[in-house]
MARLUM-755980 format. One record per residue (C-alpha): residue in one letter; x, y, z. Coordinates in steps of 0.001 Angstrom, whole numbers, plus 500000, padded with zeros to 6 digits. Layout:
MARLUM-755980
   type        X        Y        Z
      a        X        Y        Z
...
***
This chain:
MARLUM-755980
   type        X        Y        Z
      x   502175   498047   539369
      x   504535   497916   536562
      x   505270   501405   534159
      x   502312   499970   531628
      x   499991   499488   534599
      x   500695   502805   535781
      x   500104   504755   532262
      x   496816   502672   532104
      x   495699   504068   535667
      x   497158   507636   534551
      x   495299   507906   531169
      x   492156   506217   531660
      x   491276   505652   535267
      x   488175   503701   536536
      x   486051   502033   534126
      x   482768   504473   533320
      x   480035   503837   535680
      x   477143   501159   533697
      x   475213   503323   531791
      x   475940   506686   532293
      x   476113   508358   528562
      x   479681   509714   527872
      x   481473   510162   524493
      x   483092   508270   521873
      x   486475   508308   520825
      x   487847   506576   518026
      x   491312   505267   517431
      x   492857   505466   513662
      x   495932   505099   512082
      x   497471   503140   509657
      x   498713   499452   509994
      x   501877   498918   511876
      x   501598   502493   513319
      x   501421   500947   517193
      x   497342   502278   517004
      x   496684   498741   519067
      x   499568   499040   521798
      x   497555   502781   522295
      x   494197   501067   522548
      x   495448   498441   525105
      x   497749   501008   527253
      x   494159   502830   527548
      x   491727   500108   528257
      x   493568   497570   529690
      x   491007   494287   530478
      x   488099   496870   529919
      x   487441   495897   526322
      x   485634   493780   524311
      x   486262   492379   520902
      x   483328   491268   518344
      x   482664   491620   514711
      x   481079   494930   512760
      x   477740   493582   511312
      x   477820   491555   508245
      x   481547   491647   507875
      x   484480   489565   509537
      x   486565   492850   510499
      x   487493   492925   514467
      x   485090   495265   516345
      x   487086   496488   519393
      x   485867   498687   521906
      x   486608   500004   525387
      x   485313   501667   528538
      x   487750   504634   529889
      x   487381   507435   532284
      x   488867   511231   531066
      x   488751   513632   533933
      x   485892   511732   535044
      x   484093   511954   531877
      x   483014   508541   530447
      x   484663   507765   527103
      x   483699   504527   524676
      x   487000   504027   523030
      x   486263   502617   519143
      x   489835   500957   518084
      x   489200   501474   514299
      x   490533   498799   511361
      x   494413   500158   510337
      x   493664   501741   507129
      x   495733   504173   505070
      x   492976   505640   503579
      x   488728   506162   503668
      x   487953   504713   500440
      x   485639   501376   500240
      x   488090   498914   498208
      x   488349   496772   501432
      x   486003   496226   504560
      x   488907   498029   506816
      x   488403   500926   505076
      x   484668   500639   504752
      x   484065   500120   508478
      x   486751   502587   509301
      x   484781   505630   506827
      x   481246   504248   507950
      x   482085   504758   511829
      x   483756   508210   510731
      x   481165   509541   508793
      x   477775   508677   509871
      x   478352   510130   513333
      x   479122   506967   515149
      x   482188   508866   517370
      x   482738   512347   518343
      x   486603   512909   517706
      x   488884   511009   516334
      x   492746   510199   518083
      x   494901   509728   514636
      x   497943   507058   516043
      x   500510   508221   513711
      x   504615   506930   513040
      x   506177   509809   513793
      x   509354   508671   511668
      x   506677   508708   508581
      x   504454   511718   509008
      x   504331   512462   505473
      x   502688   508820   504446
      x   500702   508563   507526
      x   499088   512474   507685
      x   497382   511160   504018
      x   494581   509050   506415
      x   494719   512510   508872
      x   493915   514731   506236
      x   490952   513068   504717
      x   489400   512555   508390
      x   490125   516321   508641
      x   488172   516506   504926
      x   485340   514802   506295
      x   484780   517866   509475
      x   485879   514960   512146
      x   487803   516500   514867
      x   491287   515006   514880
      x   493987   514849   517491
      x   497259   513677   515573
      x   499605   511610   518087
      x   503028   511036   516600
      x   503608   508107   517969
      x   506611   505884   518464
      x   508700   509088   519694
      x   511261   507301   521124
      x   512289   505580   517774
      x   512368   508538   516036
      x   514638   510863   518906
      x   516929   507712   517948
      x   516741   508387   514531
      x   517757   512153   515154
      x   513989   513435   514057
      x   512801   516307   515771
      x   508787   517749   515086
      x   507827   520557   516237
      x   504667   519972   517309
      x   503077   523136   518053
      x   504327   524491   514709
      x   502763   521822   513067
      x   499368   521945   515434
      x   499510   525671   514299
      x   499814   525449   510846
      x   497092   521912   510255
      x   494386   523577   512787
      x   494327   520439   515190
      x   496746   519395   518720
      x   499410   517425   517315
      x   501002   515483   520471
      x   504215   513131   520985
      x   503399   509590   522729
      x   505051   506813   523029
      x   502340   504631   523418
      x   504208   501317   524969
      x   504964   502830   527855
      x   502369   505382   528020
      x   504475   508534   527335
      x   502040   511162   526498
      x   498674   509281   526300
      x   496129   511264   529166
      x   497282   514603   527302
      x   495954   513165   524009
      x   492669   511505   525806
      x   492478   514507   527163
      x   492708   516958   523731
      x   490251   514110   522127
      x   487877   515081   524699
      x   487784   518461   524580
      x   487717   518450   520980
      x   484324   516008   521586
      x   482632   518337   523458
      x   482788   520510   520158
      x   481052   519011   518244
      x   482634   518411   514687
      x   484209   521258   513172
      x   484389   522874   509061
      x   486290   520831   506857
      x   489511   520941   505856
      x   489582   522742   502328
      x   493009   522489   500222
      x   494086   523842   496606
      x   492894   520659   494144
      x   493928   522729   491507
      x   491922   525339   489554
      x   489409   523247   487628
      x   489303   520749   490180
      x   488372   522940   493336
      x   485620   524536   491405
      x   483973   521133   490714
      x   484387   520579   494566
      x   482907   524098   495363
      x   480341   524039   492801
      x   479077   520121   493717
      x   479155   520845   497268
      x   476792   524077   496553
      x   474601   521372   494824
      x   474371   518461   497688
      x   473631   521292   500311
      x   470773   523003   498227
      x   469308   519835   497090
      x   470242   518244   500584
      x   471829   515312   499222
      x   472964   512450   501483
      x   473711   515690   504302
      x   472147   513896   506888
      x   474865   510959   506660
      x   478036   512796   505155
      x   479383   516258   504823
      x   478541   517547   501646
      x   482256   518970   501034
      x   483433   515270   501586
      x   480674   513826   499068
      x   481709   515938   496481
      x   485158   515001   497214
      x   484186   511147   497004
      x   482101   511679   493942
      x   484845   512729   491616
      x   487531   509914   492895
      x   484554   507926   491436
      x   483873   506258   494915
      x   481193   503545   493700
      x   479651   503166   496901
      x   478935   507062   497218
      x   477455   507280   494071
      x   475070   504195   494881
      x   474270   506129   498234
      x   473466   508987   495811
      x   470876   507212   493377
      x   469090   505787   496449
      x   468649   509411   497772
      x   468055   511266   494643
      x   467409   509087   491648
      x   465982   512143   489585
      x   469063   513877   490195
      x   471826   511688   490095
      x   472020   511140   486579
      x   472697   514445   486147
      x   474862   514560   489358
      x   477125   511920   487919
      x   477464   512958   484637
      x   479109   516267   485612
      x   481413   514181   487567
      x   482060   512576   484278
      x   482635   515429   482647
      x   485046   516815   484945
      x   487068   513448   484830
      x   487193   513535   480953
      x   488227   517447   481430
      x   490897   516389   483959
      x   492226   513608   481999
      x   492999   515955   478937
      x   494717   518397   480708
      x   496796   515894   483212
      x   497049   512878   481644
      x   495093   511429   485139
      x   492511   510790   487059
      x   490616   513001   489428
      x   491435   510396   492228
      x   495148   511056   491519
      x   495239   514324   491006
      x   493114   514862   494056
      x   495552   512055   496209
      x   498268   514845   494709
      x   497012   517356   496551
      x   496587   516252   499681
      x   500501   514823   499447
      x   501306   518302   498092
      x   499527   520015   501262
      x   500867   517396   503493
      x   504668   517913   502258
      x   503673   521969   502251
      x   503230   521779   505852
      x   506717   519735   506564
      x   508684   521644   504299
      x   508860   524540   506600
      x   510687   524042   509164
      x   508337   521002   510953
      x   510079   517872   510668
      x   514218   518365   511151
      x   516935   515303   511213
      x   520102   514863   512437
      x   522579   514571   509837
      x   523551   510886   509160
      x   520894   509379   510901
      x   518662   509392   508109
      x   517501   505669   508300
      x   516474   505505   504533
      x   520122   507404   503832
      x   521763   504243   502776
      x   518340   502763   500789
      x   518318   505907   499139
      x   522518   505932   498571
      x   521879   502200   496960
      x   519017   503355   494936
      x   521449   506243   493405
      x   524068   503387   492226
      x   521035   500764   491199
      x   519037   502834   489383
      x   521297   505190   487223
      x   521262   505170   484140
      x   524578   504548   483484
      x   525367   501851   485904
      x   521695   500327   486091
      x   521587   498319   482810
      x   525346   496769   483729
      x   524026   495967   487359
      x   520820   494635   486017
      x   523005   492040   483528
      x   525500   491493   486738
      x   522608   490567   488626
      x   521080   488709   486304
      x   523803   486428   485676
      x   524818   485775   489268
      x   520768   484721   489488
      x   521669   481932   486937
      x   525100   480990   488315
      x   523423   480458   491883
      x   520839   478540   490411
      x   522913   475909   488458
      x   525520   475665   491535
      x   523713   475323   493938
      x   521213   473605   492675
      x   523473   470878   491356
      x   523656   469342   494611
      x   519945   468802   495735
      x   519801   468022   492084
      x   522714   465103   492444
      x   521099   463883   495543
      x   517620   463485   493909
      x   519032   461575   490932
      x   520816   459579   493065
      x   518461   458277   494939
      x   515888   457499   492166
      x   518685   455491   490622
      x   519261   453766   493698
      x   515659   453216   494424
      x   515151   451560   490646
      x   518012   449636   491022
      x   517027   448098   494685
      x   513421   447397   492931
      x   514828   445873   489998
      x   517083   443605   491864
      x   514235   441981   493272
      x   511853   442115   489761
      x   512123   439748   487289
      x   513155   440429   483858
      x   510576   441790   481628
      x   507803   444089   480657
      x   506517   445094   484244
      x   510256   445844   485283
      x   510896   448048   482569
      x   507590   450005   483353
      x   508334   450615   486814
      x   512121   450872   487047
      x   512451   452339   483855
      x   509449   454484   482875
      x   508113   455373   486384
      x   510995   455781   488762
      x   513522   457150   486051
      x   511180   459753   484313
      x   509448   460933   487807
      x   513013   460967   489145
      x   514069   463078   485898
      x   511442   465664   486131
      x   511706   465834   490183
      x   515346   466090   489882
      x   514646   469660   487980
      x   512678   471032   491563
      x   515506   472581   492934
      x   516319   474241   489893
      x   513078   475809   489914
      x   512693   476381   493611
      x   515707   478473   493516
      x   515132   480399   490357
      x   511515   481650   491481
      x   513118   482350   495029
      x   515594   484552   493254
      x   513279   486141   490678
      x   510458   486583   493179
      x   513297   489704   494554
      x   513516   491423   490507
      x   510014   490736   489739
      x   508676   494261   489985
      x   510948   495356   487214
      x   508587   495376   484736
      x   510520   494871   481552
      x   508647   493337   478976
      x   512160   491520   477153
      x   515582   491440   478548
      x   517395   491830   475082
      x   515281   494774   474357
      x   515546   496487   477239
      x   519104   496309   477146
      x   519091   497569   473848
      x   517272   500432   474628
      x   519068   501516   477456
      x   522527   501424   475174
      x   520807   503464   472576
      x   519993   506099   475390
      x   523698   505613   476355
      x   525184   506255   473162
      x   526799   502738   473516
      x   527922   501490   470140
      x   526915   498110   468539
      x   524047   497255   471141
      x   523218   494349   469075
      x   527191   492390   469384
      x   527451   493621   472690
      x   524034   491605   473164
      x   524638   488878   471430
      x   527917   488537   472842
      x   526496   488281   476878
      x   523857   485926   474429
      x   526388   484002   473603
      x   528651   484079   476919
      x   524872   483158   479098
      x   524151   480240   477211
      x   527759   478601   477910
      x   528134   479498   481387
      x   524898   478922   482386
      x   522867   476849   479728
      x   520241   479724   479158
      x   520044   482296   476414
      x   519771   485578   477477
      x   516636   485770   475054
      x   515028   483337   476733
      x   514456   485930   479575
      x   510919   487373   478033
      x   508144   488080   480086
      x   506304   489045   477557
      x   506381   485420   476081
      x   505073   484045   479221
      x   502272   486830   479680
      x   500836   485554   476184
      x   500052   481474   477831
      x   498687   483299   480420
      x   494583   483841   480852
      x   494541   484628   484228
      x   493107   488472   485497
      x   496340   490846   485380
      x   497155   494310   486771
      x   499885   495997   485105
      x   501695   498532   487114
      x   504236   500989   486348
      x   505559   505164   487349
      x   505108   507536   484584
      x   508891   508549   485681
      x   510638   505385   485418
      x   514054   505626   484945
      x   515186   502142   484431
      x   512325   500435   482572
      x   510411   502525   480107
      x   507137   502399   480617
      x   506087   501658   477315
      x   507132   498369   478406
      x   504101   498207   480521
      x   501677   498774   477456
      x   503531   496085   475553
      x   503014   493599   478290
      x   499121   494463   478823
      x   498799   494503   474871
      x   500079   490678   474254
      x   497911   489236   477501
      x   495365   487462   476503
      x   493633   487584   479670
      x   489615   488978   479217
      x   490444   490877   482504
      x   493372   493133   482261
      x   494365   497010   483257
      x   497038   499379   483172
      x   497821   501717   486174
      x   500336   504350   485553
      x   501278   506083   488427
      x   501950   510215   487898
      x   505072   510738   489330
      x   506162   507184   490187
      x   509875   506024   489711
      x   511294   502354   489160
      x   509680   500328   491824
      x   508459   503654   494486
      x   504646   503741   493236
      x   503505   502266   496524
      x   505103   505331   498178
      x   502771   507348   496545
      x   499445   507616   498279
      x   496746   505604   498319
      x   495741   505139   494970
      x   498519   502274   494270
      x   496822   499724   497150
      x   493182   501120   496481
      x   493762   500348   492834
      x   494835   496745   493724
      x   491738   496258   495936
      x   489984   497308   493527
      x   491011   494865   490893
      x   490916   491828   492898
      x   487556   492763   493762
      x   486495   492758   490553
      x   488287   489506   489567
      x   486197   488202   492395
      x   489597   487493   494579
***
């Protein structure tokens, strides 16, 4: 048998004997985290692959001996979250919560703890007993990351384990720690500072759902309560089928809370409560858990280039630099497809003609067909390579080139921002044949009708975000929002948490993408 064949054997063992009852064991993590190299290195052939009912996500399951305890291994959707803006995350929460497994083995990146412990500590939220596997350990010994694990295991209340799961470094321990933490029975929920206002709401909601025993046969009530102020819509459906005498009520306090939060933070509950668990996740890392080499910091030279790209000094100047060498490529190299295109129209009218005789149907085809669809088709490259090259600046955000610019040399103290403007206005148009003014988004976002999510960090260094309301303010489009990320700097809001990609589900539900 080969090393893979061996771990398989190691971990799992025999197949369970046909209907003997055992546990089950689900796998979660988030995508690209190596949660389906983990699966397979545990079941092997034993698994089978279908389809969760009434939806097209992947239902994968396996049969897998413990210390000669049947297990039923659920290989969850990747997620990075428990929220219900996609039917990976609905499956994922619905096997979770309604009691459909009986621990949970959380395939993390061990290189990205902080991002991927945001999907452990809601399962943790929820009373599921968790087993956190860093996985991937090799990669990040490489990287000169070291986690101590039984620090961390200390400090979050759960085994935290290395693996490596493609060649099955580590895997029986965790199949083995899932197990025992099975046998249980789920445990208290994790509880974790909100924030004054915003715990109390928790505390005081969850005192409410246990009294009135609302939805506790199906969720936790600490984890309803939790779900009912991020405004989770399918919750608070769940909650007017149970109680529809009470949920008005129910909801309305939620309300109430949100308006209360809103005033004082200038966000949502969601975020504020996404905060929180980021702040408690980082909390946990910042002493002492997760060390690096020096220099081997694999985001060191990103985050030297983001220094240089996005000051404020040298930002604006790369931004025009850029900007210009976008238009240079264009026109260069697009001269030659260009050439080529013309060239062969021409040749192709002129071969027609010679065979044509003089008159009205020649000059139709060979000089109002061929000629204009070979002058408008000549102008594809062009295009082609200026949406190639834009498609890498779009997320920018500036509503107006010229005005940005300006703005940015008023903050510098830069003197005459309107000749220094006009000037590169000026220089653009003859090097290039383009205006600098021509280079408005906001121009374009008026013709446009079509549903529109405007995104932008409430710490932006580069692009105000006012720029964002300007943008949303001249669409036309009847469906249109604004996200503004707490924290977020120039082109980092995905970074995050969760509510970035849950807002984006969101919309494109709702614009019935």
């Amino acid at each position: 048998m080969n090393d893979k064949e061996n771990a398989r054997t190691a971990a799992a063992g025999n197949a369970s004997p046909a209907g003997k009852k055992g546990y089950r064991i689900a796998l979660a993590g988030n995508p690209n985290c190596g949660k389906t190299t983990l699966f397979n290195a545990y079941t092997g052939s034993r698994q089978h692959v279908g389809n969760y009912p009434g939806v097209t996500v992947d239902r994968k399951e396996g049969t897998i001996s413990v210390d000669n305890t049947p297990v039923t291994l659920v290989d969850l959707p990747g997620t990075y979250s428990l929220t219900a803006y996609s039917q990976e995350e609905l499956v994922a929460r619905d096997e979770l919560s309604l009691g459909r497994v009986d621990a949970v083995i959380d395939c993390a990146d061990a290189s990205a703890l902080e991002r991927n412990m945001l999907l452990t500590v809601q399962m943790m939220e929820m009373g599921m007993p968790v087993v956190l596997a860093c996985n991937m350990m090799d990669e990040a010994r490489k990287a000169g990351i070291h986690i101590d694990m039984q620090k961390l295991s200390e400090q979050l209340g759960t085994p935290v384990l290395p693996i490596v799961a493609r060649n099955g470094e580590g895997i029986r321990e965790v199949a083995r720690a899932a197990l025992d933490l099975a046998k249980k029975g789920r445990k208290e929920p994790l509880h974790i500072n909100y924030g004054p206002e915003l715990t109390e709401a928790v505390e005081a909601l969850e005192k409410r759902l246990s009294e009135e025993k609302i939805l506790i046969d199906r969720y936790h009530p600490h984890w309803t309560a939790l779900k009912l102020l991020e405004g989770d819509t399918k919750v608070q459906e769940s909650v007017r089928e149970a109680r529809p005498d009470l949920a008005p009520e129910i909801l309305s306090y939620c309300e109430g809370i949100e308006e209360k939060v809103k005033a004082a933070t200038q966000a949502t509950c969601e975020s504020v409560i996404t905060d929180a668990r980021y702040g408690y996740i980082r909390g946990l890392l910042a002493q002492g858990v997760v060390k690096q080499d020096p220099g081997k910091d694999r985001l060191a030279l990103s985050d030297r280039l983001d220094k240089i790209l996005t000051n404020r000094f040298l930002g604006p100047l790369i931004m025009i630099g850029v900007l210009y060498l976008m238009f240079v490529i264009t026109f260069n190299l697009g001269a030659y497809p260009q050439e080529w295109l013309e060239d062969f129209f021409a040749w192709m009218g002129s071969e027609l003609g010679d065979h044509m005789d003089d008159g009205l149907l020649k000059s139709l085809i060979c000089d109002g067909i061929i000629a204009g669809v070979g002058g408008v088709v000549s102008f594809v490259p062009l295009i082609a390579i200026m949406f190639a090259l834009i498609a890498f600046i779009e997320d920018s955000g500036y509503s107006d080139l010229s005005r940005l610019l300006e703005e940015r040399m008023e903050d510098l103290d830069i003197p005459y921002p309107n000749a220094i403007i006009e000037g590169a206005n000026l220089l653009m148009k003859i090097r290039t044949g383009v205006f600098l003014r021509d280079v408005s988004p906001i121009k374009e976002v008026k013709k446009s009708t079509l549903p529109i999510l405007f995104i932008h960090g409430s710490r932006d260094e580069l692009i105000p975000p006012h720029m964002m309301n300007d943008l949303a303010a001249q669409s036309p489009s009847p469906i249109k929002e604004e996200l503004l990320i707490k924290g977020g700097r120039h082109a980092e809001n995905d970074t995050l948490g969760d509510v970035y990609f849950r807002q984006i589900f969101r919309f494109l539900e709702e614009a019935g993408l």
